[in-house]
C-alpha positions as CSV (number, residue, x, y, z in Angstrom):
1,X,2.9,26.1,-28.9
2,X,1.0,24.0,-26.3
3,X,2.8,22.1,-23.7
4,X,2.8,18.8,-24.8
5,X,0.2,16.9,-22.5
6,X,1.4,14.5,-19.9
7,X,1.5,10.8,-20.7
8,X,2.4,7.8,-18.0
9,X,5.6,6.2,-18.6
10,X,6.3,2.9,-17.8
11,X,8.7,0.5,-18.8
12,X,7.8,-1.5,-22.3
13,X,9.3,-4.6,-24.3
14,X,11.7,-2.6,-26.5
15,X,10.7,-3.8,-30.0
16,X,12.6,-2.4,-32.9
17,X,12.2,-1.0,-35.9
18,X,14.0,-2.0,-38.9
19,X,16.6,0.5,-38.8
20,X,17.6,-0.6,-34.9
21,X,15.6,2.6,-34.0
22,X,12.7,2.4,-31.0
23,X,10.5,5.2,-29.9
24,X,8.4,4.8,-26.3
25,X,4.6,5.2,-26.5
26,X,4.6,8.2,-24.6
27,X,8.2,9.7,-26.0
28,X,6.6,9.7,-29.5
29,X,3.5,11.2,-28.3
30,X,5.3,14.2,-27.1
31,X,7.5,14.2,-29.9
32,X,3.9,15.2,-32.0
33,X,5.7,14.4,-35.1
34,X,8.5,16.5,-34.4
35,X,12.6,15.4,-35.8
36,X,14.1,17.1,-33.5
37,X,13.5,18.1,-29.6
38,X,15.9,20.6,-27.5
39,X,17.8,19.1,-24.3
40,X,15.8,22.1,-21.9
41,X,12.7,20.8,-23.6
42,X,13.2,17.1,-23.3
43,X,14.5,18.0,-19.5
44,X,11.3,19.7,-18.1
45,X,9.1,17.3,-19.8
46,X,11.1,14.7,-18.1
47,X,10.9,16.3,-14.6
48,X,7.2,16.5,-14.7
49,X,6.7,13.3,-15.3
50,X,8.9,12.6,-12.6
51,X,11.8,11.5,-14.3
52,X,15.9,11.6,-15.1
53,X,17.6,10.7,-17.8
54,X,20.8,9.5,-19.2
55,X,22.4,9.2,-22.9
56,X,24.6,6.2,-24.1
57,X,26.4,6.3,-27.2
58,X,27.3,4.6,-29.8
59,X,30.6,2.0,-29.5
60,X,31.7,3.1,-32.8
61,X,34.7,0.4,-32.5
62,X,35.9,-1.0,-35.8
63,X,35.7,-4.5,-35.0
64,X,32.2,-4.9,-33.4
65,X,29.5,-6.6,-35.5
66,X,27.2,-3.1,-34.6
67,X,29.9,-0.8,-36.4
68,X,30.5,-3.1,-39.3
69,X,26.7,-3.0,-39.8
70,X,26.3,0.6,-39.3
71,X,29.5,1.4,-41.7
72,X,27.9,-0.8,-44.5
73,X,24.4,-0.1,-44.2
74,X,23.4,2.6,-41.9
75,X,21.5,0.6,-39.4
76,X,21.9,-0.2,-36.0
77,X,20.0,-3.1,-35.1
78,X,22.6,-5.0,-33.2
79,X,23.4,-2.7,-30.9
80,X,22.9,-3.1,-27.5
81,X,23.2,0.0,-25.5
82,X,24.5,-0.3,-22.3
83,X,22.1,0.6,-19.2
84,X,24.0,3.2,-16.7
85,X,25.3,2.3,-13.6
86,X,22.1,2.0,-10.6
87,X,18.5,0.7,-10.8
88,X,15.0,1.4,-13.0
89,X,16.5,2.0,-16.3
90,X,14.7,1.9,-19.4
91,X,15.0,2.4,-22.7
92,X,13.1,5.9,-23.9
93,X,14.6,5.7,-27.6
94,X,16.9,4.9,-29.5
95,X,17.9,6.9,-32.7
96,X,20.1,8.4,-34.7
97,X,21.8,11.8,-33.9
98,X,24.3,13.8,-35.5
99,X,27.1,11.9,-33.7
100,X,25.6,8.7,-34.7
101,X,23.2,6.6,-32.6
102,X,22.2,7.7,-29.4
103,X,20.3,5.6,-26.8
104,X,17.8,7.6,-24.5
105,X,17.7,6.0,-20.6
106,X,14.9,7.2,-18.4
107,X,13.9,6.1,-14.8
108,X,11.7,7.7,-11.9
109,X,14.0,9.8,-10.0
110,X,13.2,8.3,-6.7
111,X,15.9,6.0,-7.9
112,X,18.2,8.8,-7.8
113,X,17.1,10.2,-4.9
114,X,18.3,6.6,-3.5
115,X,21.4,6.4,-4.9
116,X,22.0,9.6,-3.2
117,X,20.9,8.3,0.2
118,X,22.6,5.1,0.3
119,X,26.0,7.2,-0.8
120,X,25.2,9.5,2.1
121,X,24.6,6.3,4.2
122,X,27.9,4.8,2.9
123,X,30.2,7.5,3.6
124,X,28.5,7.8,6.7
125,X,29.8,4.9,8.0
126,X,32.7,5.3,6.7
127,X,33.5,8.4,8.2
128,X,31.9,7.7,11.7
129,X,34.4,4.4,11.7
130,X,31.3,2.1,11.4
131,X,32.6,-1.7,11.4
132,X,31.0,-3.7,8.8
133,X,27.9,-5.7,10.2
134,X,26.9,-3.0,12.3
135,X,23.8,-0.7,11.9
136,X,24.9,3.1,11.6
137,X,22.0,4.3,13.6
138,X,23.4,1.8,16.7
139,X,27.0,3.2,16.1
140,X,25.9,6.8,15.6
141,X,24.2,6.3,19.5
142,X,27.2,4.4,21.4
143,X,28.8,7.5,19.8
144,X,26.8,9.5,21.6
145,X,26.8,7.7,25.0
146,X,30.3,7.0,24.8
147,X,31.1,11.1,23.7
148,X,28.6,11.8,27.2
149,X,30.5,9.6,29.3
150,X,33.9,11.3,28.8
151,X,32.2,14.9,30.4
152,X,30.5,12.8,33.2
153,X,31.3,10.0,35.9
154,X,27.9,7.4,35.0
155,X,27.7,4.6,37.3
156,X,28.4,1.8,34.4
157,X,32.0,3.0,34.9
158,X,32.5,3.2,38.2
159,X,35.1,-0.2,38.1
160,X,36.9,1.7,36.1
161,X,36.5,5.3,38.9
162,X,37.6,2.5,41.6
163,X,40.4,1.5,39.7
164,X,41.8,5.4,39.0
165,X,41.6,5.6,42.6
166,X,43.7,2.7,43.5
167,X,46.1,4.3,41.3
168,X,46.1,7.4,42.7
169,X,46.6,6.1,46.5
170,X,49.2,3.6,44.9
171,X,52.4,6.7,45.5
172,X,52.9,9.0,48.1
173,X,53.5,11.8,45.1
174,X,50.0,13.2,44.2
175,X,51.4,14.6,41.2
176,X,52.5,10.8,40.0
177,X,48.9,9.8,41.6
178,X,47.1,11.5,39.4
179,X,48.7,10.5,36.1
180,X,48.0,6.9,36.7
181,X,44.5,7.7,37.8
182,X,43.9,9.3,35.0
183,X,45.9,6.4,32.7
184,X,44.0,3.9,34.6
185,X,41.1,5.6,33.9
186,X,41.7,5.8,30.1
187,X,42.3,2.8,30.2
188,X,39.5,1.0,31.5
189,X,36.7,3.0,30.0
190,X,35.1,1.2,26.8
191,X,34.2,3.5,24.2
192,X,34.5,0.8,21.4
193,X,32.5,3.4,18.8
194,X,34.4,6.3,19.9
195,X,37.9,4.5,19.3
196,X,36.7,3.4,15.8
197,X,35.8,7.0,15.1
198,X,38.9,8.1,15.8
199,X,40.3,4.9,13.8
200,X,38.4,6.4,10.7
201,X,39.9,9.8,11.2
202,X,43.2,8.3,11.4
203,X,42.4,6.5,8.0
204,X,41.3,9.8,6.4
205,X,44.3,11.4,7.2
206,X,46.3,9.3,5.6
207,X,43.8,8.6,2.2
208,X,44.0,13.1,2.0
209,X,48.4,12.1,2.4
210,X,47.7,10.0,-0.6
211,X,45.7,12.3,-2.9
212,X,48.2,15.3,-2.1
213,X,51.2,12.7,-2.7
214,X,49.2,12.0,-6.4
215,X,48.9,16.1,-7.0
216,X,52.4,16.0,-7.0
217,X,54.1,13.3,-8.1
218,X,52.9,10.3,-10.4
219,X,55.9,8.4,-10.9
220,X,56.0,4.5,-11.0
221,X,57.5,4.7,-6.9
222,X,54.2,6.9,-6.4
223,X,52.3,4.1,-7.4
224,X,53.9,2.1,-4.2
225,X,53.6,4.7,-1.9
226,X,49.8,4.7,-2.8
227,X,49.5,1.0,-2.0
228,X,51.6,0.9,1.2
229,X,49.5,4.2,2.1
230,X,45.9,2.4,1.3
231,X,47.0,-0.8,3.3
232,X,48.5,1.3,6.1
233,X,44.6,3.4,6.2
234,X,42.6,-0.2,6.0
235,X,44.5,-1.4,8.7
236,X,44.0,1.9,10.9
237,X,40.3,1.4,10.3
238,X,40.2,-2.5,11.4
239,X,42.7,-1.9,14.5
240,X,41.0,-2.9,17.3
């Protein structure tokens, strides 16, 4: 059998027939008459046009107007399917399968291909220790200035080199001098980005204490250990 040929697909006004069913231009056309289409099948044509897809089903829930219509007369014209979750859904068709109706979503997969990125981007941030309001690309290089300035002596922190000095001609015990130069020196080096990185490792050390606490134990005291334990990781991560 020939491939079916390639048609543009674009979002339309979703008009319905009378049975609550809907078939897009191009679906139908490769359809070519056909009742009944394979998931591979449906999948590769989707991917060379470009797209994903995703299936909602039916809310077969007693007490919605949709059910009571389909139980008494086989139709499904007031049901709305429900878009999934992101952007650049639309409706491919909707018809009726062997579970009952089915809803076919579609989009380009660039969206999905975002989703993806912006994830990355979020977890990103939150694993670097990224404070909200800040661009991840700024924070990502104070993190690397601030990691080069703890394996070399730039001249931005020489106040803080005088000041370990002080300290370590402060006692005739060079043994004490040393431990508060190298306090002092701790001290009075800024590596904002650096100390919220190690904030957010903090945090994630205690959100994996949570998850192994859960794997063991779900009782209702769990439940408060969970809280405290969230609370206790937020604050880590806003600590200044």
């Amino acid at each position: 059998m020939n491939a079916p040929k390639l048609m543009a697909m674009f979002p339309e006004l979703v008009v319905r027939n009378n049975d609550g069913s809907y078939y897009h231009p191009a679906y139908t056309a490769f359809c070519a008459g056909r009742e009944w289409i394979s998931y591979p099948e449906l999948e590769n044509w989707l991917t060379a046009h470009g797209l994903e897809y995703a299936i909602s089903q039916f809310d077969q829930e007693p007490d919605t107007a949709a059910a009571r219509e389909y139980a008494s007369t086989a139709s499904f014209t007031t049901w709305e399917p429900e878009a999934p979750g992101g952007d650049g859904w639309f409706i491919a068709a909707i018809y009726e399968s062997e579970d009952g109706p089915e809803c076919l979503w579609v989009r380009s997969n660039v969206h999905g291909q975002l989703d993806a990125a912006l994830n990355t981007i979020r977890e990103a941030k939150t694993n670097s220790g990224c404070p909200d309001g800040v661009d991840l690309q700024e924070h990502l290089k104070q993190l690397v200035v601030e990691g080069a300035a703890l394996k070399h002596v730039p001249q931005h922190n020489s106040v803080a080199m005088l000041l370990a000095l002080d300290a370590l001609k402060s006692t005739a015990l060079p043994d004490v001098g040393l431990q508060l130069a190298f306090s002092t020196l701790i001290q009075n080096r800024k590596t904002p980005a650096l100390n919220s990185a190690i904030r957010a490792i903090k945090a994630q050390g205690v959100e994996m204490a949570i998850q192994e606490v859960l794997s063991i134990d779900t009782i209702a005291s769990t439940g408060v250990v969970k809280h405290l334990l969230h609370t206790f990781a937020t604050q880590l991560r806003q600590e200044a």
